[in-house]
C-alpha positions, 0 to 999 in steps of 0.5 A, a space after each residue: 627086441 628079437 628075443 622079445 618076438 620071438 617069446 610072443 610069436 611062441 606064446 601065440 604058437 601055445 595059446 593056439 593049441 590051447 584053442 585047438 585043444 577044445 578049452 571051451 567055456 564054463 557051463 551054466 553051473 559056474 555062472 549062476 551064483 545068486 539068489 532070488 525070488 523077487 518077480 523083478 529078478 525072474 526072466 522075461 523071455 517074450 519078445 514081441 512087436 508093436 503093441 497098443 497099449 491101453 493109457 488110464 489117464 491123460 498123456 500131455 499133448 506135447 509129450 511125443 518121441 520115443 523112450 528107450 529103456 534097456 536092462 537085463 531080463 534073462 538070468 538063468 534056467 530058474 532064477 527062483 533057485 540061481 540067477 546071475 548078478 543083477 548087471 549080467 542079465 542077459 540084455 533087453 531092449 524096451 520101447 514105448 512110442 507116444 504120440 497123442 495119448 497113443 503108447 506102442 510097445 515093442 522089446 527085443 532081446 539084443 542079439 549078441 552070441 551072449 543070448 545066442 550061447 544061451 539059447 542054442 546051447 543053455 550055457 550063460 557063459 560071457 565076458 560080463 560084470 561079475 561072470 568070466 567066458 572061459 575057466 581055463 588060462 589059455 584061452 582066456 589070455 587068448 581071448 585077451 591078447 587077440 582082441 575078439 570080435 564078440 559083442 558084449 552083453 551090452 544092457 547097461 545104458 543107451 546113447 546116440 551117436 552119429 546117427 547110431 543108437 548104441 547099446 552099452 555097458 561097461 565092457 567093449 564094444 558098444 552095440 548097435 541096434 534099430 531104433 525102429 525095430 529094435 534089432 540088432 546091427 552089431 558091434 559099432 567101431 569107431 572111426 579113430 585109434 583109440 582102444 576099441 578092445 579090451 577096455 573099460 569104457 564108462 556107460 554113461 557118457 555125459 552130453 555138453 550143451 555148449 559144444 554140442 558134444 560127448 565127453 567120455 573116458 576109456 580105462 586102458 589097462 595094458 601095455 600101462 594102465 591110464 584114463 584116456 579121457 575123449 570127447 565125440 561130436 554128436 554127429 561124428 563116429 571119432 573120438 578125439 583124446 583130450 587126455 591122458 592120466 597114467 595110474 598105478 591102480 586104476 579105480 571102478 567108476 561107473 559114472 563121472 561129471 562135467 561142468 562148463 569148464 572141467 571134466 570130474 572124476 571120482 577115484 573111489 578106493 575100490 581099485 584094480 590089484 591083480 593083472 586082467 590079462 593074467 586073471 580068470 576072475 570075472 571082471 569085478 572080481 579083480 577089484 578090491 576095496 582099499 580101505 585105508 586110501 582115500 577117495 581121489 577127485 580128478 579135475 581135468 580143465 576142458 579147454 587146457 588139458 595139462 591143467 589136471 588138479 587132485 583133492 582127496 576126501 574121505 572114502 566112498 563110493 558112488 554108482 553116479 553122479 547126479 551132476 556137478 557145477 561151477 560158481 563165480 566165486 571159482 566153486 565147485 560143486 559135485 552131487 553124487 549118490 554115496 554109499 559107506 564102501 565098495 561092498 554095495 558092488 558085490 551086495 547089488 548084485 542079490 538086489 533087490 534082497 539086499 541093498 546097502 545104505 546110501 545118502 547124498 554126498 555134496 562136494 564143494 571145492 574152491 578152486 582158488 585156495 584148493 580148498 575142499 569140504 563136503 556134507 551128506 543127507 540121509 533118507 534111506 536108500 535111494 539111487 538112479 538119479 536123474 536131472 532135467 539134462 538141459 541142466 547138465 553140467 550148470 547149476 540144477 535145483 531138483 533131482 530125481 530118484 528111486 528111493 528102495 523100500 522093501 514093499 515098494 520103490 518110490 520116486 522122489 523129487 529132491 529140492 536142494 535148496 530147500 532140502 525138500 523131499 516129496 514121493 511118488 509110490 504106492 505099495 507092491 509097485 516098484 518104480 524104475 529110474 525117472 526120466 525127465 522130459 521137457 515141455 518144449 514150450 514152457 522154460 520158465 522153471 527147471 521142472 517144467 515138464 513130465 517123469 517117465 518110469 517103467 514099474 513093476 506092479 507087484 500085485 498085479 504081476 505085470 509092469 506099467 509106463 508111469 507119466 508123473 507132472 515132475 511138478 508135484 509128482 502126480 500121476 497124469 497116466 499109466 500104461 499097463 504092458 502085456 508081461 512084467 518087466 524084470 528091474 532095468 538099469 537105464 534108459 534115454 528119451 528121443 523126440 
């Protein structure tokens, strides 16, 4: 154990010179790989406060809170020549308050030493999804082993917790920001002795009716690779561990389903082959497709967490989960938005110029006889799904989606149990992910209520809150913002 201490007392000793030596991170140059002329990927570099929106059409009297939308919105110097990946646009915060036919817009760059970097200094350098802070080893096992303080580009999803509104992505730790202003506050810390740093945590935590509860799950990579699957009342700032599954490979997953009694997750064959800590790739770089393996299905059993259950099925691999539930016939069944391999993860990043091919997976295993089929559909490609999250974890008969086109992104409504399909576009419009907000006075049916969505009007060269009635998919109104909003990621409404 000496000898062990002292090796690291002298590693550190070396990585500190590295430091001091003035290893500093890769220019702009290095960072900026991708392609494209898209109006969806160009930079929005305006902020501004409240703003009265003109509303055409009718807002439903009930509909009043305020939704929240995150997603990158600088790329570069000139995108039109070189841009980032999609995922490491530099993060944007939108936010629209509605309130009797009224909508006030306000957005703000989240203000992490990311964006300050770039501002100050033109260099787009930073621990993000496909973009690395440092070329040199040192300061990068640096950085690794001496956990930093840096707030990540956190512009993948949004949350609330404990009173915080968290700004996340896929990187550690979450970021808080002002609801009312936008502003930022800082990195969040949780209050409990889980990883903090230095890991990989899901950003999209999924919320639990019943327990009134977050379930979510951390990828801790080193001294040994595991899931650590936690749980987080909503008004408590402690994660509590329900469970801890070591893995050889860890697998990418973006998203994971709950259903009243377990906990899913969906090890795809992309998976971990070469050591971060030892690496200098960017993160996803160090992942690789494993062709031959199949696609793992992790039960966890909420309530008894030794009782953990693996299926295998064919290879995939899936940004998310539409949802996942049980039957009284000990069934369960997982909806997921599919696609042939793990190529979608570096091809998304030109998007919106190339987009693989995607379908509706549907998974059915019975837990009694430990038996498992599925069965796809196919309607080109489709993504961003998003249900009525009173539904979420039960049996749900409609999803929502964005369906890609070229000229256009529509919005979808997907009945499953009629296999029905009905469309929202129109052409040069390209339609964000749908958020369904419930009208709190009727519950009769699971589509009571509205679709909100943020789109790009192409023609127009600006962007638009769309209300479609989640019925029909009609439109109710639209609110036309000052400046274009690039494509965003995800986003939450809070009444």
């Amino acid at each position: 154990m000496g000898k062990i201490i002292y090796y690291l007392k002298h590693l550190n000793f070396f990585v500190v010179l590295a430091i001091l030596a003035g290893c500093s991170p890769m220019d702009s140059k290095e960072n900026l790989k991708y392609h494209s002329s898209h109006l969806g990927r160009q930079n929005l570099l305006a902020e501004m406060d409240s703003v009265d929106l003109p509303v055409q059409g009718n807002i439903p009297s009930w509909l009043h809170g305020s939704l929240l939308r995150i997603g990158p919105s600088w790329f570069g110097d000139n995108p039109s020549k070189a841009s980032l990946h999609w995922f490491d646009g530099l993060s944007m915060l939108h936010a629209f308050e509605i309130k009797n036919n009224r909508i006030l817009y306000y957005n703000k760059f989240l203000d992490t030493e990311a964006f300050l970097r770039a501002k100050n200094e033109n260099i787009f350098a930073f621990f993000g999804f496909d973009t690395n802070l440092y070329d040199d080893f040192f300061q990068h096992l640096a950085s690794m082993l001496f956990a930093s303080d840096e707030s990540p580009n956190a512009n993948v999803n949004i949350y609330k917790v404990a009173g915080n509104y968290l700004a996340l992505t896929e990187l550690t730790p979450p970021v808080s920001f002002d609801q009312a202003t936008l502003h930022t506050v800082g990195n969040f810390v949780y209050t409990d002795s889980l990883p903090k740093a230095n890991v990989f945590e899901s950003a999209h935590p999924q919320y639990d009716l019943k327990q009134k509860c977050f379930y979510n799950y951390i990828v801790k990579f080193f001294p040994r690779t595991s899931y650590l699957i936690y749980k987080i009342f909503e008004n408590s700032s402690e994660r509590i561990l329900v469970s801890e599954i070591e893995v050889d490979k860890p697998s990418y997953m973006h998203s994971f389903s709950i259903t009243e009694n377990y906990i899913i997750l969906t090890e795809y064959p992309l998976k971990l082959t070469q050591n971060l800590v030892l690496s200098t790739k960017p993160f996803i770089k160090n992942y690789t497709w494993c062709k031959n393996d199949k696609t793992r299905i992790t039960i966890i059993n909420k309530y008894n967490p030794c009782d953990i259950r693996t299926y295998y099925t064919e290879p995939f691999f899936s940004f998310h989960h539409i949802n996942a539930y049980e039957d009284a016939n000990a069934n369960l069944f997982i909806n997921v938005v599919a696609y042939q391999d793990g190529n979608i993860v570096e091809r998304i990043g030109f998007f919106p110029e190339f987009l693989d091919p995607s379908y509706l997976l549907n998974v059915r295993i019975n837990l009694a006889e430990n038996k498992i089929n599925t069965w796809k559909t196919t309607i080109g490609t489709m993504d961003f799904p998003r249900i009525n999250p009173a539904y979420n974890g039960y049996f749900h008969r409609y999803f929502y989606a964005v369906k890609f086109d070229k000229d256009r992104h529509g919005i979808i409504k997907w009945d499953i149990q009629k296999n029905k399909v009905i469309f929202w576009a129109e052409e040069g419009c390209y339609a964000g992910e749908p958020v369904f907000i419930q009208n709190p006075s009727k519950h009769e049916h699971e589509d009571d209520g509205v679709i909100l969505s943020l789109v790009l009007d192409g023609n127009k060269k600006t962007s638009f809150l769309l209300v479609l009635d989640a019925q029909n998919l009609k439109e109710l109104a639209r609110s036309y913002l000052p400046h274009f909003v690039p494509f965003g990621l995800h986003g939450q409404f809070y009444n």
